[in-house]
N, C-alpha and C positions, 0 to 999 in steps of 0.2 A: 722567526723571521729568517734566520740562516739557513733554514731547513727551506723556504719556500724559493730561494734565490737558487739554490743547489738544485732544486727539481728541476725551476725554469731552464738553469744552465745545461741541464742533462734533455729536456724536452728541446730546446734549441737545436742544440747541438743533433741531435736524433733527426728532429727536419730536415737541416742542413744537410745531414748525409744522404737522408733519402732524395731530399730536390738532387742533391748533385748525382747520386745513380742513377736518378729513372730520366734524367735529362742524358748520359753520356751511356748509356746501358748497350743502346742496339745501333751505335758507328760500327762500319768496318770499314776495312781497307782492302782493297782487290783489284788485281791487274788487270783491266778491260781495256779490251780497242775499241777504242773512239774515232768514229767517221762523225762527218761533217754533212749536212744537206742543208737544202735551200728552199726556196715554195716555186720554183721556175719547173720549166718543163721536163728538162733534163733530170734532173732530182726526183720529183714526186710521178712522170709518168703522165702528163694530161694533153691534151690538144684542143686548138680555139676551134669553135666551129663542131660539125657532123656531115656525113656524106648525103644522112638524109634529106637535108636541106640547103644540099651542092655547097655546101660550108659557108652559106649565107649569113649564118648564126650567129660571125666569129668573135663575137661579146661573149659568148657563151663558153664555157670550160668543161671534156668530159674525156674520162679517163681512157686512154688511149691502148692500156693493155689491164692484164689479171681477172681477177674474177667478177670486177664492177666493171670493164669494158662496156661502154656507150652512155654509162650514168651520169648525171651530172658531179663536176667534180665542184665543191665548193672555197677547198683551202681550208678544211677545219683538219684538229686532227682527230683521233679516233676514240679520244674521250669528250669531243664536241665543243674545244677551246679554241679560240685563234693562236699559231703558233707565234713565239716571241723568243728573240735573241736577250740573255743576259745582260742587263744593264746596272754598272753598280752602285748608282745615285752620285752624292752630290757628295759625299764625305766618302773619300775613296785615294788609292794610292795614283788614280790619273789626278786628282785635284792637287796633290802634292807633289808631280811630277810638271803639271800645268797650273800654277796659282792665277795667273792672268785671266784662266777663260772661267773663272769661278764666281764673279761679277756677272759677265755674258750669261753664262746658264740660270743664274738668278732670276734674271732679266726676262730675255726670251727664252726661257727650254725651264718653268717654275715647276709642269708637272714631271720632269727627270730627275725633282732633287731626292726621291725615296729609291732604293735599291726594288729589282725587280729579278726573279729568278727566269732562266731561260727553260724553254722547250727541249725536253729529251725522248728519244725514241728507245724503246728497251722492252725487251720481249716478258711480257704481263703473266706470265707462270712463275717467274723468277723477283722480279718489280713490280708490285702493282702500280695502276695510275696513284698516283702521291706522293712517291720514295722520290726521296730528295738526295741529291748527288751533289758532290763538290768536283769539279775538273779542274787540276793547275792547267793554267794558261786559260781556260774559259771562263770558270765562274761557279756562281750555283747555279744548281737545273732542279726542274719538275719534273717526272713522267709522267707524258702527258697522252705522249702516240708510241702507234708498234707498229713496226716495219713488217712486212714481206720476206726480204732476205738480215730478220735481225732474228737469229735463235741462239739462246743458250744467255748464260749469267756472263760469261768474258766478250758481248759485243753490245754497245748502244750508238744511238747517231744524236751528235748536237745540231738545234737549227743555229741558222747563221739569217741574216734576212738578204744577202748578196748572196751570187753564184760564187763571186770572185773570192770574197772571205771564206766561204765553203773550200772550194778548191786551194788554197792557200792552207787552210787548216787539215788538209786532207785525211790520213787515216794515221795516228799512233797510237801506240801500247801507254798502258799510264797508269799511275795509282790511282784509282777513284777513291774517295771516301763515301760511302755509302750510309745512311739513315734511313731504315724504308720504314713504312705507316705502320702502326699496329705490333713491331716489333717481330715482325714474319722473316724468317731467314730464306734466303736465298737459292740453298741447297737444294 
């Protein structure tokens, strides 16, 4: 009987350490700049309307420069997701800085109470779509989209869903914590 409690405690124990390796195995930590972008004109490059149709259209959105110039632009990104800003649910250090609006969000805002990670742009040789990022001051993120002028492992862009929170968060250097899919290094 002693002999089977000792196995258990040693087969336990053995789990335990493999769950907690293969869970914390492939973080790192790296100094990337972090820009900001938005889904507005300025940001992504688009314009309402076409000349070929004296810009009668102007419901319509299509890229206004690069190598899709005249296409329709949709607002997705380049893994074919709607892009979204970080939001960190309903149990969070705003609910503990704001206890009042914690009823309110209950209320009206029921589908905000689950955390949701934000949209990241990052050059897909280095991060595939799926590497999960931690930004201080943003949040979690997803790689979702790849930018134009985003190359190399030290630059990604967070969306924001304002111009103004974009420009506000503008461009800093920062520890990222990084997890990417599949345990693929970066290098």
């Amino acid at each position: 009987m002693n002999r089977n409690i000792v196995y258990a405690k040693h087969f336990y124990l053995v789990l335990f350490c493999a769950l907690l390796f293969s869970c914390c195995a492939h973080v790192q930590k790296r100094q990337i700049e972090v820009t900001a972008y938005c889904g507005c004109k300025k940001c992504c490059g688009w314009t309402r309307g076409r000349w070929k149709y004296l810009k009668l259209n102007f419901w319509n959105r299509y890229y206004a420069s690069g190598q899709n110039k005249g296409a329709r632009y949709y607002g997705r990104t380049a893994s074919g997701t709607e892009p979204r800003e970080y939001h960190p649910g309903l149990i969070s250090i705003d609910s503990v800085k704001h206890p009042w609006m914690v009823p309110v969000r209950l209320v009206f805002f029921p589908w905000l109470l689950l955390p949701h990670p934000g949209t990241i742009a990052a050059d897909t040789k280095y991060y595939p779509f799926g590497t999960i990022m931690y930004i201080h001051g943003y949040g979690k993120g997803v790689v979702e989209d790849r930018g134009s002028a985003i190359k190399g492992p030290n630059r990604i862009d967070i969306f924001f869903r304002s111009h103004r929170k974009a420009r506000k968060w503008g461009r800093q250097k920062l520890t990222v914590k990084i997890k990417i899919k599949d345990g693929l290094s970066p290098e």
